[in-house]
Every structure is written in C-alpha cells, then in structure tokens.
C-alpha positions as CSV (number, residue, x, y, z in Angstrom):
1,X,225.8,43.9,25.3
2,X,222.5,42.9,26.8
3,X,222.2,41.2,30.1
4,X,219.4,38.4,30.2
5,X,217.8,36.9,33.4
6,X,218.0,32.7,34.2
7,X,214.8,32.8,33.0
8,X,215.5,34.5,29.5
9,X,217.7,31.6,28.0
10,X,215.2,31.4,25.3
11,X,214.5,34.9,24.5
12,X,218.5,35.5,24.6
13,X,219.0,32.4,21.9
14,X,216.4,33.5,19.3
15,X,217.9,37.2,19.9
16,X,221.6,35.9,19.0
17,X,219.7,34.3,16.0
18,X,218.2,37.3,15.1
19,X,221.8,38.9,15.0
20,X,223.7,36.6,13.1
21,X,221.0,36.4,10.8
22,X,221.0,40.1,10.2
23,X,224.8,39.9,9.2
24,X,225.7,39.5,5.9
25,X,228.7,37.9,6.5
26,X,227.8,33.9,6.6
27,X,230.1,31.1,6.4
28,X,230.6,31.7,2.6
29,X,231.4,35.0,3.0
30,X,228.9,37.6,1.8
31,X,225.2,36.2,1.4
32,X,221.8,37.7,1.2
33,X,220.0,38.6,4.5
34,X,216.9,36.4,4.9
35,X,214.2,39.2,5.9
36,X,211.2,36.6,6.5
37,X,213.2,34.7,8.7
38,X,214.1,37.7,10.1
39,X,210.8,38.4,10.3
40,X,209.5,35.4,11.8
41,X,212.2,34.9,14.3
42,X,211.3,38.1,15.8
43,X,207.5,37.7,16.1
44,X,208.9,34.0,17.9
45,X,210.2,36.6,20.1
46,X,207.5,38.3,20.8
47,X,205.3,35.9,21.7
48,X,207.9,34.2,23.9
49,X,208.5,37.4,26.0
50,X,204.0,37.9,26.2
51,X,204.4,34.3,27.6
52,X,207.2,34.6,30.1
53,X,206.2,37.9,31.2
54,X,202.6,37.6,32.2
55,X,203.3,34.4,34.2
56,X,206.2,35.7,36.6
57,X,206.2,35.2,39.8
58,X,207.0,37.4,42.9
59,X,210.7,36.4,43.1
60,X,210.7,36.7,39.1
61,X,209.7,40.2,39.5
62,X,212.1,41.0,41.6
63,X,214.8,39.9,39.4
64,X,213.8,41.8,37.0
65,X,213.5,45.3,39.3
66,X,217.1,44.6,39.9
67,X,217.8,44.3,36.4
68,X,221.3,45.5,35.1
69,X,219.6,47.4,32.4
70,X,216.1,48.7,33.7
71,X,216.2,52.6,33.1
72,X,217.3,54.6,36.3
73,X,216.1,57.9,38.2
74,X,219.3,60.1,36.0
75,X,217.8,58.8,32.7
76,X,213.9,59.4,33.5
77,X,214.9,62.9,34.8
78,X,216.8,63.8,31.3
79,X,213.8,62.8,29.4
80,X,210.7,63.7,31.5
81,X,211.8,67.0,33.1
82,X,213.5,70.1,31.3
83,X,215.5,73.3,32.8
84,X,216.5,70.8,35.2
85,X,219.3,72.5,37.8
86,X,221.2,70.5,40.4
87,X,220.6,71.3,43.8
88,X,223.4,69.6,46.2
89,X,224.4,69.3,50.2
90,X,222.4,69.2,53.2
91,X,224.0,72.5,54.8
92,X,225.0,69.9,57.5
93,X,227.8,67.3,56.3
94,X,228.1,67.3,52.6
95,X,226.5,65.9,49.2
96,X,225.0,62.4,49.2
97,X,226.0,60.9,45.3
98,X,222.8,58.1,45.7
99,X,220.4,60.7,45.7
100,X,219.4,63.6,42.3
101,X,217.4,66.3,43.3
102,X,216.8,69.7,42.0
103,X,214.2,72.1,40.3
104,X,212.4,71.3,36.8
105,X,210.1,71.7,34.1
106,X,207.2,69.5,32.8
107,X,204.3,70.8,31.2
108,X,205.9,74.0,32.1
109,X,205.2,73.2,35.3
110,X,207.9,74.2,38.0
111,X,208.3,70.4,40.4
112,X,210.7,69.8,42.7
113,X,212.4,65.9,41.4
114,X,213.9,64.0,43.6
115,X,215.5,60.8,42.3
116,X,217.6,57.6,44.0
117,X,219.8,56.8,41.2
118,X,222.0,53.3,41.4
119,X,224.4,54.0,38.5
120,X,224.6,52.9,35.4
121,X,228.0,51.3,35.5
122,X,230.3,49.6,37.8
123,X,232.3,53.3,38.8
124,X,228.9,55.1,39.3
125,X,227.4,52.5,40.8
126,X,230.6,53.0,43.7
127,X,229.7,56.5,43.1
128,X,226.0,56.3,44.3
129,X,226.5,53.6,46.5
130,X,224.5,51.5,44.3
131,X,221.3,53.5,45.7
132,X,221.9,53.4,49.2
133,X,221.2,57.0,50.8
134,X,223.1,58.2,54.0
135,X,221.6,60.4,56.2
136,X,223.0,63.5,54.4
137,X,220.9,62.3,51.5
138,X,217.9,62.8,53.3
139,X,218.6,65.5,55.3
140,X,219.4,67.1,51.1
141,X,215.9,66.2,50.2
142,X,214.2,67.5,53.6
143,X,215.5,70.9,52.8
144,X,214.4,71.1,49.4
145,X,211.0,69.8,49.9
146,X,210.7,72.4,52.6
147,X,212.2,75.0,49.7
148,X,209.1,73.4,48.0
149,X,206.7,73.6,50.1
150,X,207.7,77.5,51.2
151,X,206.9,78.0,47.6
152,X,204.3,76.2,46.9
153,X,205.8,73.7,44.3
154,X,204.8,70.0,44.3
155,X,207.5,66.9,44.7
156,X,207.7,64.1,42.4
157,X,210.2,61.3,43.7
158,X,211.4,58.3,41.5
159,X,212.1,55.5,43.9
160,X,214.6,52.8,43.3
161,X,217.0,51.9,46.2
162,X,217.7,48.6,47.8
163,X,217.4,50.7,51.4
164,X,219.1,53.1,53.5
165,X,223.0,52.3,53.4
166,X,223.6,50.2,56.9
167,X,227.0,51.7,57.3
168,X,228.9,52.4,60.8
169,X,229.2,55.8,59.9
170,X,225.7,56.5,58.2
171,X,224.4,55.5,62.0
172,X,226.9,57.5,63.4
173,X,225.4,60.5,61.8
174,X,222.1,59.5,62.7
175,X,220.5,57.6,59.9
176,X,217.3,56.2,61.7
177,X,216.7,60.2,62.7
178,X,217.0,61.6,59.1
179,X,215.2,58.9,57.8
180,X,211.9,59.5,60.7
181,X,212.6,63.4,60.1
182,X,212.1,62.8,56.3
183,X,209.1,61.0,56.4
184,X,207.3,63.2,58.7
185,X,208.7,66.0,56.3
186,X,206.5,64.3,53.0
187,X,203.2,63.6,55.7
188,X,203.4,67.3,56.6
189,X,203.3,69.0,53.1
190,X,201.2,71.5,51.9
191,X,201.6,70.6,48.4
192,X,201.2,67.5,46.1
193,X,203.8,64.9,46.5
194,X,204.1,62.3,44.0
195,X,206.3,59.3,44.4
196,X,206.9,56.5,41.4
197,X,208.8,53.2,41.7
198,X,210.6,52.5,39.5
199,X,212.6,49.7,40.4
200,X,213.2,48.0,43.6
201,X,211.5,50.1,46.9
202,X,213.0,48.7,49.9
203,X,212.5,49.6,53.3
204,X,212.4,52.8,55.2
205,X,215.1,54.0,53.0
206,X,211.9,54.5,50.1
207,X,209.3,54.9,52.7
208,X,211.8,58.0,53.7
209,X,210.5,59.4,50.1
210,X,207.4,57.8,49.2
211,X,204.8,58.8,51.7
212,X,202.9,60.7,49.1
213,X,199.7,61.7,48.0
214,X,199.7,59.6,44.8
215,X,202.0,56.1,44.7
216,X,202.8,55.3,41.5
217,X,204.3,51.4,40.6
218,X,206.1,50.1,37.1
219,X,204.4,46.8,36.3
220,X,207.8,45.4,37.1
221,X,208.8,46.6,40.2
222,X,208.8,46.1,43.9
223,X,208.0,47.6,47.1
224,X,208.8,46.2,50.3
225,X,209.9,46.8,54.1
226,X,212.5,44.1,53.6
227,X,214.5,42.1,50.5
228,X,212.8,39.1,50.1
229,X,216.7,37.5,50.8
230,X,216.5,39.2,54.1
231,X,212.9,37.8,55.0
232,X,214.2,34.3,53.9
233,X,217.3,34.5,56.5
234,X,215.2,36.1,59.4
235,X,212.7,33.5,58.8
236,X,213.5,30.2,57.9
237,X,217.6,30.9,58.1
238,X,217.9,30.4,54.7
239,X,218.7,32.8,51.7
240,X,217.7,30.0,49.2
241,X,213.6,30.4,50.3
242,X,213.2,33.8,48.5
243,X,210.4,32.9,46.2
244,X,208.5,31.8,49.1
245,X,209.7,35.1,51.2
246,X,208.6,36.9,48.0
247,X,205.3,35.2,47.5
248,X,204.5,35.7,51.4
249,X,205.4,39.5,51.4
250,X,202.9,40.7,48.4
251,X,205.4,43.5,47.4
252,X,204.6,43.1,43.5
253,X,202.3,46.3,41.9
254,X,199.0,44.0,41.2
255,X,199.1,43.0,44.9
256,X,199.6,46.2,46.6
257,X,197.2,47.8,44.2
258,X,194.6,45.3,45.6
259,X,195.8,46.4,48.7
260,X,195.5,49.8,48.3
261,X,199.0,50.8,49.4
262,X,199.6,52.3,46.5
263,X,197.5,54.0,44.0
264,X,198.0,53.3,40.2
265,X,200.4,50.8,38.0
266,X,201.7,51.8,34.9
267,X,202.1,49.2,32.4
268,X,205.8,48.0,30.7
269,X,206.8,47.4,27.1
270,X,206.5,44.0,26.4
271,X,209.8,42.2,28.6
272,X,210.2,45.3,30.7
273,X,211.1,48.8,31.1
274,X,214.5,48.2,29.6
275,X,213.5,47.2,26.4
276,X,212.2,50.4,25.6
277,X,213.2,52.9,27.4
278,X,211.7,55.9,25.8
279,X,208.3,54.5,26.0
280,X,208.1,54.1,29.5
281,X,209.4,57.3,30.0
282,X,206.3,58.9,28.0
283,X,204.4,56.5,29.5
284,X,205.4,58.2,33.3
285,X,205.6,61.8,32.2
286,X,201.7,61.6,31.6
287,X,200.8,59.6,34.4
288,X,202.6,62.4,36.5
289,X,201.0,65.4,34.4
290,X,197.6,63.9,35.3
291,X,198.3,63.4,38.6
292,X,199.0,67.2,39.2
293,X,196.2,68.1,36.9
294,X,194.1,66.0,39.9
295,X,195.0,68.0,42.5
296,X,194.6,71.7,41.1
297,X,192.1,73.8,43.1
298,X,192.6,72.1,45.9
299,X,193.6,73.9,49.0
300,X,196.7,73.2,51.0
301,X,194.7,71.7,53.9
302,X,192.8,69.7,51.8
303,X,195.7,68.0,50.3
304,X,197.3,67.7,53.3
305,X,194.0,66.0,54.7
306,X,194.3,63.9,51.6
307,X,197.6,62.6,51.8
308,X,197.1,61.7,56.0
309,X,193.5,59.6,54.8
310,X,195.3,57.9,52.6
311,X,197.6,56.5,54.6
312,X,195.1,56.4,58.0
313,X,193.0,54.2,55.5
314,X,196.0,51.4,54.8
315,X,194.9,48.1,56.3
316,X,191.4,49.3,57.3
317,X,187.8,48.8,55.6
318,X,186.9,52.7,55.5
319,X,189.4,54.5,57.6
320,X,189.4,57.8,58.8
321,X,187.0,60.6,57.4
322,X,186.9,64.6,58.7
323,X,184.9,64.5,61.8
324,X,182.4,67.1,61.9
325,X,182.5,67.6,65.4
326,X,185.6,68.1,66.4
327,X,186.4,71.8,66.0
328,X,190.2,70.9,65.8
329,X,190.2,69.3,62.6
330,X,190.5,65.9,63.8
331,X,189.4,62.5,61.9
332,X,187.5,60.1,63.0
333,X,187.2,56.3,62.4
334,X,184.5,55.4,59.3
335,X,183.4,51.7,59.8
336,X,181.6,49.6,56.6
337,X,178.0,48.8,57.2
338,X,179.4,44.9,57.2
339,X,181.2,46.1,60.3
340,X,178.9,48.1,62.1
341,X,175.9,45.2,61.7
342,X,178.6,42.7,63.1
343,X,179.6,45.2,66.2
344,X,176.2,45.7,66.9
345,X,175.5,41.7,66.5
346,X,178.5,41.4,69.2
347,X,177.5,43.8,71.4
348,X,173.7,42.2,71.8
349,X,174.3,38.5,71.1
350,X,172.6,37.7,74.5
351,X,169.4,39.3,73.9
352,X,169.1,38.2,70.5
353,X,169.9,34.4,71.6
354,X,167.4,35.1,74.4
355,X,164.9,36.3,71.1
356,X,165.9,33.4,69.6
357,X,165.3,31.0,72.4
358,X,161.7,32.0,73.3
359,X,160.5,32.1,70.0
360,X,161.5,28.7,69.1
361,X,159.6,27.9,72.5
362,X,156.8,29.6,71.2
363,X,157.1,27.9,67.9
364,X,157.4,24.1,69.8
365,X,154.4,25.2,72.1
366,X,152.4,25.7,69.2
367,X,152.3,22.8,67.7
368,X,152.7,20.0,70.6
C-alpha cells in the first residue's frame, strides 16, 4: 500500500483510477481494459507529479525526506555495495541497531559503509530506534574508520537520522563525547571520506558522520542543526510555524549547494526517491565511484588538507589556503580582491577624504 503526502491528494486519486481501471473486473463483471485511458491517465500523472514537485517548498521537502516509503541506508547498501560483511559492537558497551557498518565492494573497490538506517517497518523501526544513534553507535563507527584508515580504505556514509537519540541513558554513557570524538575522528582521516544524505540530516547526530571530503545531497532531502519543529518551538513557541522555521534555516540541497556546505546534488525520479528505487540507487553508486576516481593519486596529507579547507572555507569568501611560510604546515586566511580593496579603503579613509577634500578645493579655486 502506498503512503501519499497532504499534498499528493491528486496524484493519489488519479493513481486509484489508474488501478481500478487496470482491473478487469467492472461493475458488469468482466469488461475490457481501456489501455488509452490507461494511457492517458498516467501521462495526467506525470505531469501533475513535474508540477508539484518542482514548486515545493522547504517544509514540503521535508515531508517528503521523512517519507514512509523513501529508500533507507539497508536497501542502498544491498544494491550499491557487494561482499558486504557486518561488522558490529564498539568493544565498549555493545551493538548500536540504528547504525550498519561493515566492509564492501564497489567497482571492486574495498570502502568502508557506514549507514543510519530507520527501519522499514513499525518492529525495525523500534529496532533502530527510528535512526537515533547512541553513543555506542558512534563509538562502532570510530573504530572502524580508524580500521580504515590503518588500512588505507576510504568511508562512504549514507546519512538519514532525525539526531542523536536524547535518552537519559545515551547521556549517561556520554553521548555529547562520542559524538565530538567522532567528528574529529572523520576531520582527522587520511583517506577519502564520502558522506550522502539521503533523507533527513539532523543535528550533530549526522554532522557526527558527515564531515567529509565530498557531501553528497538527494534532491529531496534535508540537512540541518535542528528539525524545523524544533526551531519553530525555540523560536516563536510554536510547532505550527515550521514552514517559516524551514524557510529561515536553508537546509534544502539547492540552498546549501549555493552555500557551499555541501558539494554536489543528485537528482530524483520524477515524485521522489521512492518511486523508483533502483534508479536512485544507480544514480548514487556512480556519483560515489567518481568521487573516489577524484581523489586517486592524491597523497594522504593532501586529502587531509582537502577535507580541513573545505570546511575552514564554509561561510567565508576564500578561506584558508596552505601558507607557504609557515614551516608547520599551517593555513592561512585567503581574502577576495573585493575584500582586500575594501580593507585597505578602511584602513586609509582619512587620507583619501583628505585627497578628496583638497582636490575639490583645487577644483572650486579654479574656476571662482
């Protein structure tokens, strides 16, 4: 049974119309299937889901991240990845259930996957605590990725979690720390790290996996420090406000691309992911094979300089470039020629005023 959104009431009438024409059962019993209205119903279809979908808003998109049927982390790893083997436990306090990772295969390639799955039904979702890692779960994937990195095998991380599980015992074991200890753990590899969203990205609890060299966004999904529910409550006291929270917060893939937060978008079937799963799992498996491709023969401080630019850069004109003089390997700060010309403008405004002044008394003297 498909599950449609509040605003797929049309699509989800001309699809039940599409079904019950395809029976041949009618109200006189066994009649012949119209194909052209078959036909034509469908292509009705079609153009209402191109219409819908390339006028959503921010809170529209989030809705559909969230949807019930959008393809999860377990069902991209089946189909991307092969001689996948489970690796589980952090060695510490047991197996975190939210959280798939182990060693693969693609483009016979070895990669170290990481994936936050949510379930598929109601008992896995329970199961995987609908995505919500504890600190176990991180503390899994900071052993692995230093497995990884020991061997010189790159990361690729499928994102989808609402955040870090808030629990009482999750803080207890010292969620804030694993979460810190896991991000510092991606910044400090030696070896490519790719991360891809694939649903929703909330809060340190995908920041904890997706400070990579190369973020990758579905056309559909989000990434935020914060649920745009959560922003409305902090900020206005009210849950109902979450298109305005989610309008205000720029966490859909066009405006974080613009951004440059993250790095590349890769498109959706027509009406999202779900509606054709197996094409938007080609669709990643090539974006992540050229991603890798990108990064061979570099060395591991070079993408280890890569991946701390890239996120020195966030929020900056320039950012941070290899300073040549500085024998430690240090960056320093690269300012626009926009920003230098206005610093220098700042710095001298009084002499240039003064300039200013006695040439237009030159100018007056001239002529009186």
């Amino acid at each position: 049974m498909k599950n449609y959104l509040e605003f797929e009431k049309e699509i989800k009438a001309l699809e039940e119309e599409v079904d019950n024409l395809k029976s041949p059962f009618g109200s006189e019993g066994i009649s012949e299937v119209d194909t052209n209205k078959i036909k034509n119903t469908q292509q009705e279809i079609n153009q209402k889901l191109g219409e819908i979908y390339s006028n959503l808003n921010s809170w529209q998109k989030t809705q559909v991240a969230r949807h019930e049927d959008r393809p999860k982390a377990n069902f991209y790893i089946r189909k991307i990845f092969s001689k996948f083997t489970l690796l589980s436990g952090d060695r510490y306090f047991g197996d975190d259930k939210s959280v798939i990772a182990g060693f693969g295969l693609v483009d016979n390639k070895s990669v170290l996957i990481i994936g936050q799955e949510k379930g598929e039904d109601l008992n896995s979702r329970i199961e995987r605590n609908f995505g919500m890692m504890r600190p176990e779960g991180y503390r899994k994937c900071i052993r692995l990725m230093k497995l990884a990195d020991r061997f010189q095998i790159p990361v690729i991380s499928f994102i989808d979690t609402p955040g870090a599980y808030p629990g009482i015992g999750a803080e207890q074991r010292g969620q804030a720390s694993a979460i810190a200890n896991s991000i510092e753990c991606c910044m400090s590899l030696t070896v490519p790290n790719i991360s891809i969203i694939i649903g929703e990205g909330g809060s340190g609890g995908a920041i904890a996996l997706a400070s990579s060299n190369k973020v990758i966004m579905l056309e559909n999904s989000i990434y935020s420090v914060i649920s745009p529910e959560g922003c409305a409550s902090i900020l206005w006291r009210d849950p109902s406000k979450s298109l305005q929270a989610a309008e205000a917060m720029k966490l859909t893939a066009k405006d974080l691309l613009r951004l440059k937060i993250i790095d590349e978008i890769i498109t959706e079937p027509l009406g999202g992911a779900h509606r054709d799963p197996e094409l938007i799992a080609t669709d990643i498996k090539h974006s992540i094979v050229k991603s890798l491709k990108s990064f061979e023969g570099l060395s591991k401080n070079e993408i280890y300089d890569h991946r701390k630019t890239k996120f020195l850069q966030i929020g900056r004109d320039q950012g941070f470039s290899k300073s040549s003089a500085l024998n430690d390997g240090g960056l320093s700060y690269k300012e626009s020629g926009i920003i230098k010309i206005k610093t220098h403008f700042e710095k001298l405004k009084y002499v240039y005023l003064g300039l200013g002044a006695i040439i237009i008394a030159a100018i007056i003297a001239q002529f009186s």
